[in-house]
C-alpha positions in Angstrom: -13.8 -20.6 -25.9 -11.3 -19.9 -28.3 -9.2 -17.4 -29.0 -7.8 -15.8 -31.5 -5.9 -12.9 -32.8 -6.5 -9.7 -35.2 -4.2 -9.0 -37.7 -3.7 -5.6 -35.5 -2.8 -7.8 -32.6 -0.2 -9.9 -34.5 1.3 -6.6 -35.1 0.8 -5.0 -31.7 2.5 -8.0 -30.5 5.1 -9.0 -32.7 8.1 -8.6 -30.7 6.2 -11.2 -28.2 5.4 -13.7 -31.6 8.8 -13.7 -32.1 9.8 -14.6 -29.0 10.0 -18.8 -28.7 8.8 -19.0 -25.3 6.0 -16.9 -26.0 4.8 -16.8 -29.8 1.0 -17.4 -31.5 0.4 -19.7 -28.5 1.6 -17.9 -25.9 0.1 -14.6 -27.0 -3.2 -16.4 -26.8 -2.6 -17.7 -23.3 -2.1 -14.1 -22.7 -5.6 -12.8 -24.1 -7.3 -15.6 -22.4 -5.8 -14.7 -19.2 -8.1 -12.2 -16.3 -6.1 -10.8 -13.6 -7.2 -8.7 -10.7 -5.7 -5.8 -9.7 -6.0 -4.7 -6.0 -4.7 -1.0 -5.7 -4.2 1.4 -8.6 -1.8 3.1 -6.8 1.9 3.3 -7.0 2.7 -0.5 -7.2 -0.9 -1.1 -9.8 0.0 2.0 -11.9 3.3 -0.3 -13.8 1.4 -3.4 -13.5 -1.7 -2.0 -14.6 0.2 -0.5 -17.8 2.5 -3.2 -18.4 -0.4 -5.8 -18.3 -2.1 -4.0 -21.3 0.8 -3.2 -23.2 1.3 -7.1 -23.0 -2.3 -8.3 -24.1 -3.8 -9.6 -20.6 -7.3 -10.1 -21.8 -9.1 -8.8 -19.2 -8.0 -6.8 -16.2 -10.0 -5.8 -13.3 -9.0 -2.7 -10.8 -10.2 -2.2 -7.6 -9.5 0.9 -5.7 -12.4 3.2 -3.6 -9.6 6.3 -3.5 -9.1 9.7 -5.3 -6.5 10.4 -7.2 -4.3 13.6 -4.9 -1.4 15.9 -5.9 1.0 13.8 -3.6 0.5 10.4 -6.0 1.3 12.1 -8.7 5.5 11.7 -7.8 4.8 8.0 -8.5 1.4 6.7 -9.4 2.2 6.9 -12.8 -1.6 6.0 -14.2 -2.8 9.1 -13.5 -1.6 12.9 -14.5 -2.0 16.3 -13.2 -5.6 16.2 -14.5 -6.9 13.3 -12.7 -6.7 14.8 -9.3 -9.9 14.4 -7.8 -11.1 11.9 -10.3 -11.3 7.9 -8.9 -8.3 6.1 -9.7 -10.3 3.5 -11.0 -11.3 5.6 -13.6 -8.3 7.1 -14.6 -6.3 3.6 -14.3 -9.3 2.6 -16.6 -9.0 5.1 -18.7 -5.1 5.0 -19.0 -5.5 0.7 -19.8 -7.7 1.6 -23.0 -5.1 4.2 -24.3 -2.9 1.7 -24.0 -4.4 -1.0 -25.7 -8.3 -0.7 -26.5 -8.4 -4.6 -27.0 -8.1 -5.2 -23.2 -11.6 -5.8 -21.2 -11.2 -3.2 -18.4 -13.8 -4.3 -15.3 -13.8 -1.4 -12.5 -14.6 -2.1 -8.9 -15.1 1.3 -7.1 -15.2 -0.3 -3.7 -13.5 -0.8 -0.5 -12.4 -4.5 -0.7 -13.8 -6.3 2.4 -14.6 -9.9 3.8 -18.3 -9.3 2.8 -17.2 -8.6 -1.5 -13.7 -9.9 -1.8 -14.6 -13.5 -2.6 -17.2 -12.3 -5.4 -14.8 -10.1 -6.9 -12.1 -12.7 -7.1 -14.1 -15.5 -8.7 -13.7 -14.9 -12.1 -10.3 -14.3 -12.4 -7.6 -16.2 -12.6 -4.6 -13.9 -10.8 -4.7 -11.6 -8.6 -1.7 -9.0 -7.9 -1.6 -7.5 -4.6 -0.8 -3.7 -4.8 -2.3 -2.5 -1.1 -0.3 -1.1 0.7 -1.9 -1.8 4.3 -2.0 -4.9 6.7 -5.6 -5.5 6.9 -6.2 -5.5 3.3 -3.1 -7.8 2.6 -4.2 -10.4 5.3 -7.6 -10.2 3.4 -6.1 -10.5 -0.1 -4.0 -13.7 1.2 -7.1 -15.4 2.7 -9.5 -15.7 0.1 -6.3 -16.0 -2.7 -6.2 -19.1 -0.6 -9.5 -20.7 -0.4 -10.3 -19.5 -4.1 -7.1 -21.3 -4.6 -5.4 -18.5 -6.6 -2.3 -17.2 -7.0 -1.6 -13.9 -5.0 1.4 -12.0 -6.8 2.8 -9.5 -4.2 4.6 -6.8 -3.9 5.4 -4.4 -1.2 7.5 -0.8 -1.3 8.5 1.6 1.9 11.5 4.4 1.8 14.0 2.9 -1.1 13.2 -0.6 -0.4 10.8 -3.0 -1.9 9.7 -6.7 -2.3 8.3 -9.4 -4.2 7.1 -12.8 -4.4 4.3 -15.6 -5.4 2.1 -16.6 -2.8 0.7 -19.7 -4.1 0.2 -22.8 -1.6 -2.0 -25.1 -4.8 1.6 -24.1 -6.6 3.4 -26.0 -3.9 4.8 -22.8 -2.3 3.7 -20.5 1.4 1.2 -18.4 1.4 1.8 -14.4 3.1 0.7 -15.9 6.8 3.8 -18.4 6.7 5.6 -15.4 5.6 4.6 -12.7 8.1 1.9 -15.1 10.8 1.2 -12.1 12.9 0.6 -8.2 11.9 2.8 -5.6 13.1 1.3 -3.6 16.2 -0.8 -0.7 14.9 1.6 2.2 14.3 4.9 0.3 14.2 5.1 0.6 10.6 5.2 3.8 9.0 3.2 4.3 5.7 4.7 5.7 2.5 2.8 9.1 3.8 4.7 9.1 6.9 8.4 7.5 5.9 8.1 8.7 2.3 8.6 6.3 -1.0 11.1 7.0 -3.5 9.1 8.0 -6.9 10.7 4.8 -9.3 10.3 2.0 -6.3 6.8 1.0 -6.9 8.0 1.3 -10.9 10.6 -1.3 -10.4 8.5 -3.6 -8.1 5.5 -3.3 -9.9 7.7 -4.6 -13.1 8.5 -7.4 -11.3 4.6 -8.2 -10.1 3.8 -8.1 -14.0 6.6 -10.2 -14.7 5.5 -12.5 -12.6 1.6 -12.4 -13.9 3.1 -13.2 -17.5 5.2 -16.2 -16.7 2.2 -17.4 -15.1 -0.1 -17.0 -17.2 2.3 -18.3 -19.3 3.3 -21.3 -18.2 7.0 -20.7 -18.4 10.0 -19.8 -16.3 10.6 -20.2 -12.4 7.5 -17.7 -10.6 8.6 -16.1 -7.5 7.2 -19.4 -5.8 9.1 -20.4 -2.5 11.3 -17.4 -3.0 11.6 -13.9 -1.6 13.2 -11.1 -4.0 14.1 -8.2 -1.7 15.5 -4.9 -3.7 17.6 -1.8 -2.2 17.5 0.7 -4.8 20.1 2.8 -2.8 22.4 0.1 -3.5 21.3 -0.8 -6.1 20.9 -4.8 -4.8 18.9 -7.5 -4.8 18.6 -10.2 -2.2 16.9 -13.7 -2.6 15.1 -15.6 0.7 14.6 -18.6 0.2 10.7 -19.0 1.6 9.2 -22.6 2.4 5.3 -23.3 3.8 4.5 -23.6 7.2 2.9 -26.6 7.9 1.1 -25.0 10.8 0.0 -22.0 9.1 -3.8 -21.3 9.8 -5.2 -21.5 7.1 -2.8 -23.2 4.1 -1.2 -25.7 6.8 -1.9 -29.0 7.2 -4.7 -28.3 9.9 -5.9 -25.3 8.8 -7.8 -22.8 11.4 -8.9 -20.8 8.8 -12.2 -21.7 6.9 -13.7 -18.4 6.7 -13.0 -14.7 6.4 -12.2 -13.2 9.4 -12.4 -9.7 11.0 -9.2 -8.3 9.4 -9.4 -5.0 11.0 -9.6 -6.6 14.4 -6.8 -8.7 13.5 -4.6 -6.2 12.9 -5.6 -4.2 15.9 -7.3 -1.4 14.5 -10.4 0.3 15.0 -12.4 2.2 12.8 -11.7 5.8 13.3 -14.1 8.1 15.3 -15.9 10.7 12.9 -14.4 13.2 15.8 -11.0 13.2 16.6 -11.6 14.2 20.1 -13.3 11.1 20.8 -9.5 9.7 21.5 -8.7 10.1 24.7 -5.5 11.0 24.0 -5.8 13.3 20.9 -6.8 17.1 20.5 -8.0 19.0 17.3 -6.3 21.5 15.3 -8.5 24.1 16.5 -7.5 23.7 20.1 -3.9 23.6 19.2 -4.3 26.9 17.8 -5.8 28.0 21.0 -2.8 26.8 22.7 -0.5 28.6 20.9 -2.1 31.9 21.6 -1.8 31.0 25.2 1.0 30.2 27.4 -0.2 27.5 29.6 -0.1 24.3 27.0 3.3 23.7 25.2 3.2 23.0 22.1 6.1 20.5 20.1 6.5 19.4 16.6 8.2 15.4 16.7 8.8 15.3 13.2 12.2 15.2 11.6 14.5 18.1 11.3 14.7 17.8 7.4 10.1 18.1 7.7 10.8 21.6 8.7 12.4 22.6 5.6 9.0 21.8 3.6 6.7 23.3 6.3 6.7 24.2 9.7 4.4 26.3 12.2 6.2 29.3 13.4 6.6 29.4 17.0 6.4 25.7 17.5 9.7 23.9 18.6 11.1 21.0 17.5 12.2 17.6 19.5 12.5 15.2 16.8 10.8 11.6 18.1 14.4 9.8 16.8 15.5 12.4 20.2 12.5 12.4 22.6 13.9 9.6 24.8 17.7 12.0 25.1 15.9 14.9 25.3 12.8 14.2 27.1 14.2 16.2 30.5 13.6 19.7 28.5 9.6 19.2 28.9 7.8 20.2 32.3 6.0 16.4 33.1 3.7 19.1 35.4 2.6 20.9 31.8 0.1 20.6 29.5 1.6 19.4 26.0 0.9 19.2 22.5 2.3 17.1 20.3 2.5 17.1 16.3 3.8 15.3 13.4 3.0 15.4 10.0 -0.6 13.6 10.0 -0.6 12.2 13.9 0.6 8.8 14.2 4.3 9.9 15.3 2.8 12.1 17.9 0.3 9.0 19.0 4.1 7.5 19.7 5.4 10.5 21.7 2.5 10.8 24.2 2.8 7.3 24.8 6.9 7.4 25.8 5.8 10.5 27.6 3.1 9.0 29.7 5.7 6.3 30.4 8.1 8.9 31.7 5.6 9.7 34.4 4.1 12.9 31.9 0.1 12.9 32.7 -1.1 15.8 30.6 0.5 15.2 26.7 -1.7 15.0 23.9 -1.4 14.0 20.2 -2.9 16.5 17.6 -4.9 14.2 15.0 -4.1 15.0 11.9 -1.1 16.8 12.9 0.4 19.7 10.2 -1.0 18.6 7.4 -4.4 19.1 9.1 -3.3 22.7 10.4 -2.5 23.2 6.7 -6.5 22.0 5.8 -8.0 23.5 8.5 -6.0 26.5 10.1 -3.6 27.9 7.5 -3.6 27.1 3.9 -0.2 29.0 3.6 1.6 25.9 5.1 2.3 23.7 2.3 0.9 19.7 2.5 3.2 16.8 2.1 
């Protein structure tokens, strides 16, 4: 099918016509060109908004979250308004204010072994802004046996990364990268270690970037390479990235024929609908009744700087970064509570605890910001 361009379109996209490496022919590649985007979060806001400013033909979003107050300090495809609203439709809605010419597909769903390979078939890129191991696995995988390019991205604290996952380019794929998944809990989300605001902003520019060139035709892609950015320092680093001829599933033998299980793979389970199904977690509720007691101690693990945004009067503090120097102050004969921000840090305490010989420590799912949900609305969320 052929495409052409609008007299609006030659003027849309005039400072790309002018350009050599781009121009009528280029600009056309562009139109003609589908890309899937996986996340509309912090990493798919830029490349969402980026990709429509530039004329991608048609860009699909996937995304089965809400938009909440706490994306708004980065997830810059969706304002003050939006909270509540699907990201897919405010990312969809953002696209078309952008540029109305773009074909804007929305799929309001988890992404899973059972839809993923549907979903990716008719397009011709996909840009991976998840920012969890199961889904990333998942992405790579079928990117692989649908033999597309996966343009990636990652962002945590004030560091990000970037490359091309493309094995039918001649380059790895994100298993020769990374072959195994990190245990469950060793990596602290963006909710727990926090994300500078413009990090996914920068990355995300460089995920488009890449998407263009490809589509394209021109430049050196992110292929065989790993771009690693410090925006403290202001400094980027370059790995030099090669494929591993006994990777599962783009290796020479590959393993890997089929999706697999990629919550199993990464170790973790799907999450009881009550939290006191964990053997070694307690509710909100019964950390309240603790604190009106005095038989159960009660201790907040999170970071001295947490307690400056909220903190629960009455509860002490032993950061995590100090349980193992300071573990001696705690009775191993007592009952104790332990809370972080949303419950994974604490998941880590009670288990250096119950190493130290403590048999009665408990994590409190959910931790503060759960006590803020459920208990006392006065304690601000973060």
């Amino acid at each position: 099918m052929s495409v052409e361009l609008s007299n609006e379109e030659i003027t849309r996209y005039s400072r790309h016509l002018i350009l050599p490496e781009v121009g009528m022919a280029g600009q056309k590649k562009l139109k003609a060109t589908s890309v899937l985007c996986i996340g509309t979060g912090g990493l798919g806001s830029p490349i969402l908004m980026y990709l429509a400013a530039a004329g991608i033909g048609k860009i699909g979003i996937v995304d089965f979250d809400v938009v909440d107050f706490s994306n708004l300090q980065r997830q810059i495809a969706h304002g003050t308004a939006d909270v509540g609203r699907p990201k897919v439709e405010s990312g969809k809605e953002t696209i078309n204010s952008i540029n109305p010419e773009v074909e804007v597909v929305v799929h309001e769903t988890r992404l899973s072994a059972d839809n993923v390979m549907e979903i990716m078939a008719p397009y011709d890129i996909v840009v991976d802004g998840t920012d969890n191991f199961p889904t990333r696995y998942l992405t790579n995988d079928a990117c692989v046996l649908l033999k597309k390019p996966n343009v990636y991205g990652s962002i945590f604290r004030f560091e990000g990364q970037a490359s091309v996952f493309a094995p039918e380019l001649g380059g790895p794929c994100y298993r020769c990268l990374y072959p195994e998944p990190p245990p469950p809990g060793m990596v602290p989300s963006c909710a727990e270690g926090g994300v500078l605001g413009v990090l996914p902003g920068i990355v995300g520019c460089i995920q488009a970037t890449e998407i263009l060139k490809l589509a394209l035709g021109k430049g050196s892609p992110l292929v065989n390479r790993l771009l690693l950015f410090n925006a403290l320092d202001m400094k980027f680093r370059e790995l030099k990235l090669r494929r591993d001829p006994k990777c599962p599933i783009c290796g020479d033998n590959p393993t890997i024929t089929e999706l697999i299980d990629y919550e199993e793979f990464c170790g973790i389970g799907l999450e009881p609908d009550d939290p006191q199904q964990h053997p070694d977690e307690v509710t909100v509720q019964q950390m309240k009744e603790a604190l009106a007691g005095n038989d159960i101690a009660v201790i907040d693990v999170r970071e001295h700087d947490e307690a400056e945004i909220a903190k629960i009067d009455g509860v002490p503090m032993i950061p995590l970064s100090e349980l193992p120097q300071r573990f001696t102050e705690l009775d191993p004969n007592q009952t104790i509570y332990l809370h972080c921000k949303m419950g994974a840090r604490s998941l880590k305490a009670v288990d250096f605890l119950k190493q130290q010989g403590f048999k009665y420590c408990k994590s409190v799912a959910g931790g503060i910001n759960a006590w803020a949900e459920e208990i006392d609305p006065s304690v601000p969320r973060y």
